[in-house]
Every structure is written in structure tokens, then in C-alpha cells.
C-alpha positions in Angstrom: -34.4 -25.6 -39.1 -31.6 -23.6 -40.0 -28.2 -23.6 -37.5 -24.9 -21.4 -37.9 -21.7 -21.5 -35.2 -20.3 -17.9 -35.0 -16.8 -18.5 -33.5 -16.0 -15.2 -31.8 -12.2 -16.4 -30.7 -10.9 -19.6 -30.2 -13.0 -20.0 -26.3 -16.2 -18.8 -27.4 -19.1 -19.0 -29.6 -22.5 -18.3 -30.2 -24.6 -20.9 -32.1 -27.7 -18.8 -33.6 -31.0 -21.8 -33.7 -33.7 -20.7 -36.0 -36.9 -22.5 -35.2 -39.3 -22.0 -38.4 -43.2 -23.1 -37.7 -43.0 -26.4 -39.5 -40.3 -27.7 -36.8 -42.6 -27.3 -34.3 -46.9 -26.9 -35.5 -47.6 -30.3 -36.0 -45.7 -31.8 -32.4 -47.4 -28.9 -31.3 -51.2 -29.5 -33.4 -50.9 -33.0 -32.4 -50.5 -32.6 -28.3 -53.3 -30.4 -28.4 -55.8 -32.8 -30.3 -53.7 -35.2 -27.4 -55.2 -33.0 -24.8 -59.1 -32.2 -26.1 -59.2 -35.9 -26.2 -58.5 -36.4 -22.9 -59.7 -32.9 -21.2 -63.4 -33.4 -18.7 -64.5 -29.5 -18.8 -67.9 -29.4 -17.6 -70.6 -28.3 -20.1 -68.8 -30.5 -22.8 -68.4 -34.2 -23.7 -65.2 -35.9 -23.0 -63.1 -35.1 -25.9 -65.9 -32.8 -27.7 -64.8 -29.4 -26.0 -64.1 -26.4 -28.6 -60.1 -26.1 -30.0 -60.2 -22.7 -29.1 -61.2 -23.1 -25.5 -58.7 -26.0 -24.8 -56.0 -23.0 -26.5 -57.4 -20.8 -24.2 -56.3 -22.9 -21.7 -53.6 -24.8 -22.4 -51.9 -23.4 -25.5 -49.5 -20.6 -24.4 -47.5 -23.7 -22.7 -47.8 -26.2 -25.6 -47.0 -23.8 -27.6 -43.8 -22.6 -25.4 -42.3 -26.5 -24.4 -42.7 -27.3 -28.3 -40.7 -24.5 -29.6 -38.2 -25.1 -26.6 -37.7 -28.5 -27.6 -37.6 -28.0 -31.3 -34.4 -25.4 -30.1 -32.9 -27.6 -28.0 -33.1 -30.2 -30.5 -31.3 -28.3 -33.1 -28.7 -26.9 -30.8 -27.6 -30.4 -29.1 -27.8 -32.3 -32.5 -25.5 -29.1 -34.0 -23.0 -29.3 -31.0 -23.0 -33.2 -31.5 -22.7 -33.8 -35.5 -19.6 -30.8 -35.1 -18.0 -32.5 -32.0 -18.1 -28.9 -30.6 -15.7 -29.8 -27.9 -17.8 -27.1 -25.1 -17.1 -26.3 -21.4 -20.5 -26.1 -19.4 -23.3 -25.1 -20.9 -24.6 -23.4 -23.7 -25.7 -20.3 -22.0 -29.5 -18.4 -23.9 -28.5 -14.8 -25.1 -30.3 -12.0 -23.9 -31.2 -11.2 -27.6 -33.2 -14.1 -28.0 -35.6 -13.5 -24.8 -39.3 -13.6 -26.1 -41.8 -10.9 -25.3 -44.9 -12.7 -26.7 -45.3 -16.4 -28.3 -47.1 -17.2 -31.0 -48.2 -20.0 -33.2 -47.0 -20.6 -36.6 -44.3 -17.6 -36.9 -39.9 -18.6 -36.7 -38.2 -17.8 -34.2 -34.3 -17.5 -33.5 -33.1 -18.3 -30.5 -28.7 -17.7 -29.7 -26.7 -19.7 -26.9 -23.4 -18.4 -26.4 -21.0 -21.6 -25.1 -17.2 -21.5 -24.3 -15.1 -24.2 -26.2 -12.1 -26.1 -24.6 -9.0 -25.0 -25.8 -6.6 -26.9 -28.1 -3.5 -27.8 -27.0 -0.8 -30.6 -27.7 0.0 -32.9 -24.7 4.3 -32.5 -24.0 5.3 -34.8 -21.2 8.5 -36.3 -21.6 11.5 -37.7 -19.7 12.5 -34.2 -19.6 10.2 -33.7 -16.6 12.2 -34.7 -13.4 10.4 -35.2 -10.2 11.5 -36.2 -7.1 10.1 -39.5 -5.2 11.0 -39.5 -1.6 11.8 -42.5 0.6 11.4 -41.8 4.3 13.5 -44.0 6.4 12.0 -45.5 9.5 14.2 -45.9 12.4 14.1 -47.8 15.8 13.0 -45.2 17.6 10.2 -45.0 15.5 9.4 -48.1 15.6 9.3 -48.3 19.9 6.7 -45.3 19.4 4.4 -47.3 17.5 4.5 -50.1 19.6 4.2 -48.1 23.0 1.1 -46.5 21.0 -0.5 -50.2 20.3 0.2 -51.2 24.5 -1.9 -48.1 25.4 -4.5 -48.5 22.5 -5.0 -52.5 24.0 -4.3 -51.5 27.4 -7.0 -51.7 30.7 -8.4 -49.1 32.6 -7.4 -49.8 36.2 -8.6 -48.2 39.5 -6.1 -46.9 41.6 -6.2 -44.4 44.6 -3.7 -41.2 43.9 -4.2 -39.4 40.3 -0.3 -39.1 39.7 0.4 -39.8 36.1 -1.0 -38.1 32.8 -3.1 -40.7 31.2 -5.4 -40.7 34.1 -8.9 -40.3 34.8 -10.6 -38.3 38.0 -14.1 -39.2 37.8 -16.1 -36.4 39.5 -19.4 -35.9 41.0 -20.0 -31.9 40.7 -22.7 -29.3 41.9 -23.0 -26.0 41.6 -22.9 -23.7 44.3 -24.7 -20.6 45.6 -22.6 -17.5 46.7 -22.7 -18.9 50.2 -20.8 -21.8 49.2 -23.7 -24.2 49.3 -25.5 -25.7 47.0 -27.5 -23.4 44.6 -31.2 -24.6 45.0 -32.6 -25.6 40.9 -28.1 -25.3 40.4 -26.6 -27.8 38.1 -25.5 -31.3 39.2 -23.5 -33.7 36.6 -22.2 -37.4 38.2 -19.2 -39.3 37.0 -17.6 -36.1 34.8 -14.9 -37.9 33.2 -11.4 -35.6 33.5 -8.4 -37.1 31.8 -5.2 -34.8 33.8 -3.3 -34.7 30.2 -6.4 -32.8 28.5 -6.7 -30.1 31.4 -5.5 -26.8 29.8 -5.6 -24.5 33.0 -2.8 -25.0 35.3 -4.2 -24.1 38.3 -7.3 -26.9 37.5 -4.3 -29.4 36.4 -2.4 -28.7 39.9 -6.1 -29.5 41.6 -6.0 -32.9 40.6 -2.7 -34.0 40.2 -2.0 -35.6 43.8 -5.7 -36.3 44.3 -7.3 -39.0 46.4 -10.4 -41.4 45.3 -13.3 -39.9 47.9 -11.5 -35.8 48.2 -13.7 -33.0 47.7 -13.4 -29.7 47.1 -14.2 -26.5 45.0 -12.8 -25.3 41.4 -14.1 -22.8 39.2 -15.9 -24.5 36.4 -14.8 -22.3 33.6 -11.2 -23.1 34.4 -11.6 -26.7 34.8 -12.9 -26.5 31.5 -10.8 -24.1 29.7 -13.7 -21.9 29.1 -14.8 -25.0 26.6 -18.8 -23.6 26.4 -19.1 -26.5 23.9 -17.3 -29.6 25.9 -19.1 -27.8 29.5 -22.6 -28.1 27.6 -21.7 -31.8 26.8 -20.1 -33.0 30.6 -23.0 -30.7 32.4 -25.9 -31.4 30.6 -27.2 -28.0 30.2 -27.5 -26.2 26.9 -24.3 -24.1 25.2 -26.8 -20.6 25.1 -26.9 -21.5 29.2 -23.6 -22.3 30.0 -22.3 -18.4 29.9 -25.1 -17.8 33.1 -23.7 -20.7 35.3 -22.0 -19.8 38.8 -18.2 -19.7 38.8 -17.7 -22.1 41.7 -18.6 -25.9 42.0 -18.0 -28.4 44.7 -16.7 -31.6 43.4 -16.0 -35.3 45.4 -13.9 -37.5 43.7 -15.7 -40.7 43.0 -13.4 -42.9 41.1 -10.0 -42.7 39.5 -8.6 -45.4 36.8 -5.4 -45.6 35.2 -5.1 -46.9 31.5 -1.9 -49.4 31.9 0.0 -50.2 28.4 -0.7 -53.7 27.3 2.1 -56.8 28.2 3.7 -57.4 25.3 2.4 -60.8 24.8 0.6 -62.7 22.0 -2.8 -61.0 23.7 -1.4 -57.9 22.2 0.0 -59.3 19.0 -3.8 -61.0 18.2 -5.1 -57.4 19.0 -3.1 -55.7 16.5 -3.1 -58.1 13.4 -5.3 -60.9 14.3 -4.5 -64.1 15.9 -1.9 -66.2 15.0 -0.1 -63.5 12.6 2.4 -62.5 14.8 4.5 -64.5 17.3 7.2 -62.4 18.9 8.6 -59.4 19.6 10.8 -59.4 16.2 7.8 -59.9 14.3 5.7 -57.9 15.9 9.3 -55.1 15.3 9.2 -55.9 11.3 5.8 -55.8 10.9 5.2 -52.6 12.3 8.3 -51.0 10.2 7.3 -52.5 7.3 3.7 -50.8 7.8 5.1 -47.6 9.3 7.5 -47.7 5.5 4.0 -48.4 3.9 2.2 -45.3 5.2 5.4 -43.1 4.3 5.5 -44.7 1.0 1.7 -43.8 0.4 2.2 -40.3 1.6 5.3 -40.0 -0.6 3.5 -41.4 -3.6 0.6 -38.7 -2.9 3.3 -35.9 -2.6 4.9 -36.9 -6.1 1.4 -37.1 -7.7 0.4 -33.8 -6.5 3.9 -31.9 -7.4 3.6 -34.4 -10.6 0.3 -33.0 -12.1 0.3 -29.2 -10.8 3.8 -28.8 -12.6 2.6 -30.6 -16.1 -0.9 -28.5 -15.8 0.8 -25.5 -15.2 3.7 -26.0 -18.0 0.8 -27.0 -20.1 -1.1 -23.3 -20.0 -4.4 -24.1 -20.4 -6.6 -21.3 -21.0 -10.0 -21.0 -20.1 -13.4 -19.0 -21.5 -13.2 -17.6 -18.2 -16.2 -14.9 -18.5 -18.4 -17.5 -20.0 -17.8 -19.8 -17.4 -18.0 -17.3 -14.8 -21.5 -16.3 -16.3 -22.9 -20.0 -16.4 -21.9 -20.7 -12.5 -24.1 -17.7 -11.8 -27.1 -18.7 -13.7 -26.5 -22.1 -13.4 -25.4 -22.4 -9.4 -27.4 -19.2 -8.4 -27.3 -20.5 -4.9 -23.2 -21.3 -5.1 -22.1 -18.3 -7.0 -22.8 -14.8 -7.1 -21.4 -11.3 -8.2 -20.0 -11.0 -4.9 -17.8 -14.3 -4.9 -17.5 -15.0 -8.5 -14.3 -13.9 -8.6 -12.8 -15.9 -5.6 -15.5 -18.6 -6.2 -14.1 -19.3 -9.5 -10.6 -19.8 -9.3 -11.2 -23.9 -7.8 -13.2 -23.8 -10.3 -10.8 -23.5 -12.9 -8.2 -25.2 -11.1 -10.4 -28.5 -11.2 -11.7 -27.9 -15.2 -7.9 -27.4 -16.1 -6.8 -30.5 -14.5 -9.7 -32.3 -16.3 -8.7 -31.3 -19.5 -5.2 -32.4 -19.5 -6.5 -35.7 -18.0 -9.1 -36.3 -20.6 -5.8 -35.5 -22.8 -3.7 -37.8 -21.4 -6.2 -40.5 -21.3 -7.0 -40.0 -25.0 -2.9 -40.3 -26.2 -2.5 -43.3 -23.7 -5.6 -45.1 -24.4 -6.8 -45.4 -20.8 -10.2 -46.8 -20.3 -11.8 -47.1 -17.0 -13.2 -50.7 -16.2 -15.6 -52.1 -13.3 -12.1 -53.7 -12.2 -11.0 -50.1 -11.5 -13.7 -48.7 -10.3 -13.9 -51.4 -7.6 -10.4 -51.0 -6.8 -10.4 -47.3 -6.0 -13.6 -47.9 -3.9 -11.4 -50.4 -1.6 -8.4 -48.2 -1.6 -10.9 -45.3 -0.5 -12.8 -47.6 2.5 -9.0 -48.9 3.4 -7.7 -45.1 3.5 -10.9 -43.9 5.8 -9.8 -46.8 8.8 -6.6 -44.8 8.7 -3.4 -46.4 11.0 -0.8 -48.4 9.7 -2.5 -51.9 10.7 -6.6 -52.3 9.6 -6.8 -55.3 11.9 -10.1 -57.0 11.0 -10.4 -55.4 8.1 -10.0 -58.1 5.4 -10.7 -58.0 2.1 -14.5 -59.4 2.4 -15.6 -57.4 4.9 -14.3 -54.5 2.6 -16.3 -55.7 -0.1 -19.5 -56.1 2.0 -19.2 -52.0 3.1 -18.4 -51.2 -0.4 -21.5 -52.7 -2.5 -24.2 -51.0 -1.4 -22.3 -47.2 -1.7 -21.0 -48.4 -5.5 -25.2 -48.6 -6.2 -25.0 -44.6 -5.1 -24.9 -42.4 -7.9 -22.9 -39.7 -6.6 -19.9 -42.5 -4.2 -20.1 -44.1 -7.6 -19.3 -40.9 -9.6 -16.7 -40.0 -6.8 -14.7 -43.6 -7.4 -14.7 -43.0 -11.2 -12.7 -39.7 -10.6 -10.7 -41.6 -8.3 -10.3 -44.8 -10.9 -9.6 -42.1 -13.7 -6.6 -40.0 -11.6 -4.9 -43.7 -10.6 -4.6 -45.0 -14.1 -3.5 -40.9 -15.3 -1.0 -41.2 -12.6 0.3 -44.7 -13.4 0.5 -43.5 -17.1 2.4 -40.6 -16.4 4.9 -41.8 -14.2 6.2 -44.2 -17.2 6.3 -40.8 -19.1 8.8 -38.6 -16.7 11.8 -39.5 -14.8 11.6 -40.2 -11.3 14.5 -39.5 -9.0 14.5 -41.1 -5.7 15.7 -39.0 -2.3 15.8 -40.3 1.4 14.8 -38.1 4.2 14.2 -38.9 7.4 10.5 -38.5 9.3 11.1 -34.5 10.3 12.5 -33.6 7.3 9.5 -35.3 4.8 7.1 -33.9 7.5 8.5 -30.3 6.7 8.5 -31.1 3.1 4.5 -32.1 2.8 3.8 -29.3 5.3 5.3 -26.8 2.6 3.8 -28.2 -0.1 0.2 -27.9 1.5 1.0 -24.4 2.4 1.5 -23.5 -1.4 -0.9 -25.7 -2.4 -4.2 -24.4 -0.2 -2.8 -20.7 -1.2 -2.8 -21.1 -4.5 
């Protein structure tokens, strides 16, 4: 087998494979004599049918999955023993499409591939980025907690629906143009309406001021905000039927309840960080800054990363064999990519394989590895980040572990958390490479700062 690398630049190539007869006639002699031996055709023995009619049969395939393996073969061993450094995959030239096989001639088969680029890694203390600190006042702080009394508080029943937070249970049926009820109509029981969520202010002004047992008659798409998806849901009648319901419903108020904000007592400090953690007011005050601090100083940390790597990828100018690329989406993602979106398609494409690259760079000058130990980690940082909130209360560290093992036996969560392990450790390795200046902002001002940044960053 004879293989040559044509470099056309420094992106692409085209690695010609020549397949002579010997690399693949006796694989191929032997899987036939394989097959006779095991092939029933009626009329012969087991085993004692004619070569020719098992060829008949069976030899244009052979014959075509020997010499594609003999190719593949010789192209993956070349692209190994060369430490051809390629992006995708090696792509089969047009040239080397095949008309007619047959046994015991050479063919040539040519696989253009893009190579990554070459480029030296320059990240030095040079690079200044900004770190943010967000400071947390009282204010703040009295939000937070208000937010924990209603999360804990108790649905109460009173008589009037007066305040915001709530709820007018109703009892409604729809009605015929003579204001009664509309015989086969709809009828939904105990609709839950919470005041605050009413959009429309005429159906708002309806129930504010209400009594438990009034009745009346609203017009349904109103009450709803013309919501076909959340009047499907609350009615009971499909979306495609919603548009063909009567305007006007008679409703009877059957219950109203109130959701009153939790005492602040040690109830509510056990229902926001587990019993016994928290004994007082103060405590529960520090606790909830230090964990208000803690989501701000995860946010910052996020923000510096991002600005962090999309500055040093960018400064670094990596190029890309971006028609080759382009060209192996297509015929490898037909379903993904097409002629029509390439072009638009690509570009997150790119994005993602130029962040990769100085990563893998990065990793290779700093001598990162990736261990179970990291792996792990990111998979408990990932289930911590999906609870979300500033407290996890309940959360501890073995029930984490319990709803991570089965997902790490996943190929693709597992996969996902190796990213996630490689980007930490990149991060962590970089910072000690830049200078980091810190900045204090308050809430609105960080707020307006990430909102910015996301702006750019989802237009990019």
C-alpha cells in the first residue's frame, strides 16, 4: 500500500490511499471460503456450493467492505504514525468515486482533511481583566428574607380578595347568547386566579374587592389575557378549540385563600437551612448575605471567565479550514446543516472548535490532566447549580452524590462533565497567568454590566 500527504496550504490536505490487490485478495479470498462454508443453498451440500455462485451472490459486497477497510486502514495508520494534527474528518474526494469494482486490480482512493493550525500560546500578566465584587446591602438582605416568609408561608381562607398574592377560586360555565347556560358549553370548578397574574384591568378590577360565594359574568378571553395556552389548561378543552368558545362566562366564587409570610421564628429558620443551623434573626441576617455574596461572587466569576477566554481566543487568531469544515457538516450532519444554513449554521461552529483549540493548547503548556476527582466535581457543581437559590436546603452532599451516579454511567452527562472538568482546571490555570483587577459595583450596576455582556455575546 502506497500513501502520500499533498499539503495544499497550511489548513488543508489531501492524503491520496492506493489500495493494490494484495492489501486486500486474500482478507477478501478468505471471507469468501468463510462464507461457502457456512452458506445452506438448496440443491448443494452445506459448504459444497460452487465459488462462482456464492460470488454471484455475495462477492460485489466482500469485495467492496475489503477494499474499504484496506483504505481506511492505510489512511488512519498514515494520519496516526504523522500525528496529522486534523479537524473533523477526512472527507472522500469526488475523484476517487468508483463506477465498477473488481477483484484483483489497485485502486486509489483521496480524502481531503483540514489540519488545525499552528500557533504559539501568548498569555501573560499583560492581559488585565476585571473581577467584580458586588456589594450586598441591607436592603437586600430584608428582600431575601421577605421572599423566604412567603416561600414557607400558609395559604389562609379569608372572605374579601383585597391584596395581590391572593387567590379567587372560581366555579365557571359558559353561557349561551341568552345569558344562560350554553347546553354541551364548557364548565371548569375550582379555576385557580392569583389577582397579581391577571393582565387585563378590567378582569383585575372584577375581583379585587370580591366576596367568597359572589357571582357574576366576565369575558373569558380577558380574564385570561387571551392566554389560548393557560385557557386550554384551566378549562379543560383543547388549544385548537379554545378560539370557538363563547365570550361570556358566569362565574361563583367558591373559595378565596391568602398566602401569609412565615413568623420569623425558628419554624422558618429549620425551613430554610435545616434544623438547628440557624438560631436568630442575626444569623438568619449573616447567613443570607453571606449566600446572597456567594451567588454574586459565582456570577462575577462566570462574567470574568467568559470576558477572560473570548478576549485571549480572539487576540490569539485562530484560523480555521473553514470550507472543509463547512463541507464535512454537510455530508456529515446532513440533517443539521445544509446549503441553505451553512453559512449561519457554521459560525457556533467555529466559535466552539476555536475555543477547543486554545484549550487543548493551554492544557498541553500547563500540564492539565483531567482526573475522576474532577470529573466528579463538575458533576456536583452542575446538580448544585440546577437547584438554583442561594440556600439548597436539603441538599447535602450525599444526597448529591446519590443523583449524580447513575447520570456519570451516561455516555453523553458523562461527556458533558468532562467539558465542564476541562474548562474549570483551563480557567483556574489561566487566571494564575493574567492579572486580575478587582472593582466593586453595587447589584444594578453588575446587573447592567452581565446584561451587556450577554447582549454582545448572543450577537456575536
Amino acid at each position: 500500500m502506497n500513501v502520500t500527504f499533498d499539503k495544499k496550504d497550511a489548513l488543508n490536505g489531501t492524503i491520496a490511499v492506493q489500495v493494490q490487490s494484495t492489501d486486500y485478495m486474500p482478507s477478501y479470498d478468505k471471507k469468501l471460503k468463510d462464507y461457502r462454508k457456512k452458506a445452506n443453498i438448496p440443491g448443494f451440500r452445506p459448504g459444497a456450493a460452487p465459488v462462482g455462485m456464492i460470488e454471484k451472490q455475495v462477492g460485489t459486497s466482500l469485495l467492496l467492505d475489503e477494499i474499504n477497510t484496506a483504505a481506511s486502514k492505510g489512511l488512519y495508520d498514515f494520519i496516526r504514525e504523522n500525528k496529522i494534527n486534523m479537524l473533523g474528518e477526512p472527507v472522500l474526494n469526488q475523484e476517487s468515486l468508483i463506477e465498477k469494482i473488481e477483484k484483483g486490480i489497485d485502486y486509489t482512493f483521496k480524502f481531503d482533511l483540514g489540519v488545525a493550525p499552528e500557533f504559539e500560546l501568548n498569555i501573560t500578566k499583560n492581559d488585565v481583566f476585571t473581577k467584580y465584587s458586588v456589594s450586598v446591602d441591607d436592603a437586600e438582605v430584608e428582600e431575601e428574607i421577605t421572599r423566604m416568609r412567603k416561600r414557607f408561608g400558609k395559604l389562609e381562607d379569608v372572605s374579601i380578595a383585597e391584596q395581590d398574592n391572593d387567590m379567587v377560586y372560581l366555579n365557571l360555565v359558559e353561557l349561551a347568547e341568552d345569558n344562560l347556560p350554553l347546553e354541551g358549553g364548557v364548565k371548569a370548578d375550582n379555576v385557580p386566579m392569583l389577582l397579581s397574574a391577571l393582565k387585563n384591568d378590567d378582569a383585575k378590577a372584577l375581583l379585587t374587592g370580591i366576596s367568597k360565594g359572589a357571582s357574576s359574568t366576565v369575558n373569558i378571553f380577558t380574564l385570561f389575557n387571551h392566554d389560548e395556552q393557560e385557557m386550554s389548561h384551566a378549562l379543560g378543552v383543547a388549544k385548537v378549540g379554545v378560539a370557538d368558545l363563547n365570550q361570556t362566562f358566569s362565574f361563583e366564587v367558591v373559595d378565596i385563600k391568602r398566602n401569609f409570610e412565615g413568623e420569623i421564628n425558628q419554624e422558618l429558620f429549620d425551613a430554610s437551612y435545616g434544623p438547628g443551623n440557624i438560631t436568630s434573626l442575626e444569623e438568619l441576617k449573616t447567613k443570607v448575605k453571606e449566600d446572597i455574596k456567594g451567588f454574586y461572587t459565582g456570577q462575577a466569576d462566570h462574567l470574568l471567565e467568559h470576558n477572560m477566554m473570548d478576549t485571549i481566543v480572539a487576540k490569539h487568531n485562530v484560523t480555521l479550514p473553514d470550507e472543509f469544515l463547512k463541507r464535512w457538516l454537510m455530508e456529515r450532519y446532513a440533517d443539521k446543516f445544509n446549503t441553505d444554513n451553512i453559512e449561519t449554521a457554521y459560525l457556533p461552529e467555529a466559535n466552539y472548535l476555536k475555543n477547543h483549540l486554545v484549550e487543548e493548547k493551554i492544557m498541553a503548556a500547563q500540564n492539565i490532566n483531567v482526573e475522576e476527582t474532577d470529573i466528579r466535581a463538575a458533576a456536583i457543581e452542575y446538580t448544585k447549580q440546577m437547584f438554583g437559590g442561594y440556600a439548597m436546603s436539603g441538599l447535602n452532599e450525599d444526597l448529591i452524590n446519590q443523583l449524580i451516579e447513575p447520570s456519570l454511567k451516561k455516555e453523553d452527562y458523562r461527556s458533558k462533565m468532562i467539558n465542564a472538568a476541562v474548562k474549570t482546571k483551563v480557567n483556574a490555570a489561566v487566571k494564575e497567568l493574567i492579572t486580575i483587577e478587582e472593582k466593586e459595583v453595587g447589584k444594578e450596576e453588575f446587573m447592567k454590566i452581565v446584561e451587556e455582556h450577554n447582549h454582545a455575546h448572543h450577537n456575536h
